[in-house]
Structure formats: structure tokens, C-alpha cells
C-alpha positions as protocol buffer text, in pm:
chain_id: "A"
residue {
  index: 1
  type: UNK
  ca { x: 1130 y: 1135 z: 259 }
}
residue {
  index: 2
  type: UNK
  ca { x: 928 y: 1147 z: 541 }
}
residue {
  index: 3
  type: UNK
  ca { x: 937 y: 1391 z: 823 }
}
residue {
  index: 4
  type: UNK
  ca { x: 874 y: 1342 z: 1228 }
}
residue {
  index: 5
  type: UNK
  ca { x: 484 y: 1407 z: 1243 }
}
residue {
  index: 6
  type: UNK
  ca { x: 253 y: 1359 z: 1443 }
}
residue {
  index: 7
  type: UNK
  ca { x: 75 y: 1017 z: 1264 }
}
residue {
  index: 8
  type: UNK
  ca { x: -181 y: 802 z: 1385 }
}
residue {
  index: 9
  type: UNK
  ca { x: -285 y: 451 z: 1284 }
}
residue {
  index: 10
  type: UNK
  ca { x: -677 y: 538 z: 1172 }
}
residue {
  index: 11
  type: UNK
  ca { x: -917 y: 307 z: 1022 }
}
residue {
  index: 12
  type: UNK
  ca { x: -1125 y: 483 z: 755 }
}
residue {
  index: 13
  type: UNK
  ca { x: -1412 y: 381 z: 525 }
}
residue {
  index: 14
  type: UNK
  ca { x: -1443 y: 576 z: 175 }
}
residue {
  index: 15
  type: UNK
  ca { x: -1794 y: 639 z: 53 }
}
residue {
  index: 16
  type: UNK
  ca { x: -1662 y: 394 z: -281 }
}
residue {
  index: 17
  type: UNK
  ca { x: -1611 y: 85 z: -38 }
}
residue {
  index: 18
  type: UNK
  ca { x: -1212 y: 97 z: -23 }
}
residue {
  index: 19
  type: UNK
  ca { x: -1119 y: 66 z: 307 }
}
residue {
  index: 20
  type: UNK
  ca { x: -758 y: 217 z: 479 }
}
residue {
  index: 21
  type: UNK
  ca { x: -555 y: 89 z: 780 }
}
residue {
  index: 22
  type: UNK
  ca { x: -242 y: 240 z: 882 }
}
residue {
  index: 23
  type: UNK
  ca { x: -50 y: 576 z: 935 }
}
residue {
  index: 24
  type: UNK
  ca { x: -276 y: 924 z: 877 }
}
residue {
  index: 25
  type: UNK
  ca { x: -146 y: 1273 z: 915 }
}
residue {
  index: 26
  type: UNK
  ca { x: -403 y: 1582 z: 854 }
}
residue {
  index: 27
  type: UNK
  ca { x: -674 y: 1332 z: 730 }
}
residue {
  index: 28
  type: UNK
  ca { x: -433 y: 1202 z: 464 }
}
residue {
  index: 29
  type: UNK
  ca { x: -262 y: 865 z: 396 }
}
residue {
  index: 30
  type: UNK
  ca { x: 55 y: 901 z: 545 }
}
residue {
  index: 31
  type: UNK
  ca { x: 374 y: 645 z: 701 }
}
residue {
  index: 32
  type: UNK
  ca { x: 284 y: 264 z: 649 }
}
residue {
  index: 33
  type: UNK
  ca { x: -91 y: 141 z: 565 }
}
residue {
  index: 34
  type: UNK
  ca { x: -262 y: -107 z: 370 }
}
residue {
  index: 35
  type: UNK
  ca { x: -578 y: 4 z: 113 }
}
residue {
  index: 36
  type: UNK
  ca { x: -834 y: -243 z: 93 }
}
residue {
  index: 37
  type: UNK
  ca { x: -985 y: -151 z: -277 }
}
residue {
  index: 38
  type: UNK
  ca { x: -1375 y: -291 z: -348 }
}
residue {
  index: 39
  type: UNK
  ca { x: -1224 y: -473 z: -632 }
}
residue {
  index: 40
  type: UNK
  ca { x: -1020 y: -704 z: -432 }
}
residue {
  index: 41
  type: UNK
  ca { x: -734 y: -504 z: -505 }
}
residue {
  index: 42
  type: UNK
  ca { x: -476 y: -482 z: -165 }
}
residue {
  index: 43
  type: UNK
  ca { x: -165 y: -206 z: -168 }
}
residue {
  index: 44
  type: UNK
  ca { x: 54 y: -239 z: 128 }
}
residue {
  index: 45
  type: UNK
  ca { x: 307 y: -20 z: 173 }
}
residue {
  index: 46
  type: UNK
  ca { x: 433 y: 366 z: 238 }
}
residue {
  index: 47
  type: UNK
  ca { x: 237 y: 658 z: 197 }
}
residue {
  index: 48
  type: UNK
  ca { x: 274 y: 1027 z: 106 }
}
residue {
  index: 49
  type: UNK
  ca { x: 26 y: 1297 z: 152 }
}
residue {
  index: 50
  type: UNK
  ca { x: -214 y: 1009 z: -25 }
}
residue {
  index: 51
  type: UNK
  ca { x: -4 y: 828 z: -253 }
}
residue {
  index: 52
  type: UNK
  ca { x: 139 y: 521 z: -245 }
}
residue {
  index: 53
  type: UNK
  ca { x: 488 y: 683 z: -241 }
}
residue {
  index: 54
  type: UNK
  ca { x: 773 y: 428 z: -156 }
}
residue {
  index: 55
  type: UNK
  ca { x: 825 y: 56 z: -87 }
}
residue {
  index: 56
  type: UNK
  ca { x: 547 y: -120 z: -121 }
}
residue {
  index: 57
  type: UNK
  ca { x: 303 y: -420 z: -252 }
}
residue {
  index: 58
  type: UNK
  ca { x: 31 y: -446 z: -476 }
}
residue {
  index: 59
  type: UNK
  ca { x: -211 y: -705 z: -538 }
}
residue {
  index: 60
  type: UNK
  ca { x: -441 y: -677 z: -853 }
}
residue {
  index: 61
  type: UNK
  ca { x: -726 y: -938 z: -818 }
}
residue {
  index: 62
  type: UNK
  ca { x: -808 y: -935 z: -1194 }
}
residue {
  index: 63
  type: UNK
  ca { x: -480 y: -1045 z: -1295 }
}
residue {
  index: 64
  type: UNK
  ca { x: -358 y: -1254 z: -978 }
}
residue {
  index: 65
  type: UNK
  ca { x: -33 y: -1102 z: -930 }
}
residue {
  index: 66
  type: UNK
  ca { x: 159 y: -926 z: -705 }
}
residue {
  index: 67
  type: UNK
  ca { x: 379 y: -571 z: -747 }
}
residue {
  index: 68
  type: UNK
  ca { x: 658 y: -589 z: -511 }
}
residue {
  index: 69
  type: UNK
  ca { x: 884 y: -275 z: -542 }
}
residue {
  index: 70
  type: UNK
  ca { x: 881 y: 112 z: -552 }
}
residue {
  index: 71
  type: UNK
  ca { x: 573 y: 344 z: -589 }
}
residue {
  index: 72
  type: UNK
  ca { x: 599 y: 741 z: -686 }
}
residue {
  index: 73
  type: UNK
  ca { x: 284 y: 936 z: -629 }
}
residue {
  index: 74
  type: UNK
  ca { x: 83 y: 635 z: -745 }
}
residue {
  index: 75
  type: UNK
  ca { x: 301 y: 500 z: -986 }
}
residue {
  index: 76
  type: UNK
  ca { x: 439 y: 213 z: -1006 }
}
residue {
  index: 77
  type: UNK
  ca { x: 850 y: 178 z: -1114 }
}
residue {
  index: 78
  type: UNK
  ca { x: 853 y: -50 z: -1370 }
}
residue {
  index: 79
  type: UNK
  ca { x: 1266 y: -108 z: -1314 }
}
residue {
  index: 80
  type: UNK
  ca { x: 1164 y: -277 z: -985 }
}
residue {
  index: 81
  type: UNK
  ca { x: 1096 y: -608 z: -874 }
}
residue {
  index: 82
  type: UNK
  ca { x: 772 y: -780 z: -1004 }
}
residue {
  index: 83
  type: UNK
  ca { x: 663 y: -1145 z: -896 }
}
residue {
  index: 84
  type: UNK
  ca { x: 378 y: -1339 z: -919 }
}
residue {
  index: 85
  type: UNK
  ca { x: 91 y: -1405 z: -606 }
}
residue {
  index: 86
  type: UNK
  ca { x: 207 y: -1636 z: -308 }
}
residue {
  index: 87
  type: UNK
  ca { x: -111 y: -1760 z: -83 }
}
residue {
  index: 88
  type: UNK
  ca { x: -223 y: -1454 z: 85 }
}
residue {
  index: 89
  type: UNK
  ca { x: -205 y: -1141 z: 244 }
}
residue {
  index: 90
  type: UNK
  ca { x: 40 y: -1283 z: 479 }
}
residue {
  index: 91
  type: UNK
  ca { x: 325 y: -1358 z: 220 }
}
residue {
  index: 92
  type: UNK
  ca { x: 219 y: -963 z: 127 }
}
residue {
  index: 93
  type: UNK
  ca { x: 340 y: -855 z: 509 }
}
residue {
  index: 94
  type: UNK
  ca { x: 677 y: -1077 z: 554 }
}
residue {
  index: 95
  type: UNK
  ca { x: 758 y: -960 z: 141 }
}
residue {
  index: 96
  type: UNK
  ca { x: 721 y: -623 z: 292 }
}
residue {
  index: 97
  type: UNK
  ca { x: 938 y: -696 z: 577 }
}
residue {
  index: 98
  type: UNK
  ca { x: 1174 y: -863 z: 370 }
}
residue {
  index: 99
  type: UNK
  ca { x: 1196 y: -598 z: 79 }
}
């Protein structure tokens, strides 16, 4: 799914407050990062060409749960795994690790 490039782990600001941390290729979300939405809203996982595109985490304030599972070009699979919040971003990085 994803080819040998050339990524870098960038911090960048958006002009609507989200901010990203993790793998960029060609000014694009790419690899492993975390988005930090202005909602409260945390996705940690793999990127494609700016889409949460593979394993990954999702944390939707508003409702206080968690998406653990599989992401394509944004979407979430709803076959895969779904579980309610732990404590904190933490739990989000070893659930990664563990997934």
C-alpha cells in the first residue's frame, strides 16, 4: 500500500485550527501521523496522499468513543473493531501498537 518515499515527520498548522504530526510526502499526509481536529477530535493512524487510509484510531469528543480499526480514503469500515474511550491519548498509541 505504501511505497519507499522519501517522508518526513512535519508538524503543520491548518488555517481551521487542526493540527498534524507525523509522516508528509509532497506536502501531503502520508505514513503514520496523528490529526489534532479543533473539535477535540484525535485520528491516529496511517495515511494516504491525505486520507486516513489504513489502521488506525479515532476519537470523536462529542460522543466519547473511540474507532479502533480500518480507514479507506476517510472512511471508516464499519466490519472492524469498535470500542469505547480508555483514559487518554496514551491507551490511543499502545491500541495502535497493539492492533
Amino acid at each position: 500500500m505504501f511505497a519507499k518515499q522519501n517522508y518526513e515527520i512535519k508538524y503543520k498548522a491548518y488555517e481551521n485550527k487542526d493540527i498534524y504530526i507525523g509522516g508528509m510526502y509532497k506536502n501531503e499526509r502520508n505514513g503514520l501521523g496523528t490529526l489534532y481536529y479543533e473539535n477535540g477530535d484525535i485520528h491516529m493512524g496511517l495515511w494516504l496522499n491525505d486520507d486516513a487510509h489504513g489502521k488506525g484510531m479515532r476519537y470523536v469528543k462529542r460522543k466519547d468513543k473511540e474507532y479502533l480499526g480500518y480507514w479507506e480514503y476517510n472512511r471508516f469500515i464499519p466490519k472492524s473493531i469498535r470500542k469505547k474511550r480508555q483514559n487518554s491519548t496514551d491507551s490511543m498509541q499502545s491500541s495502535i501498537e497493539n492492533f
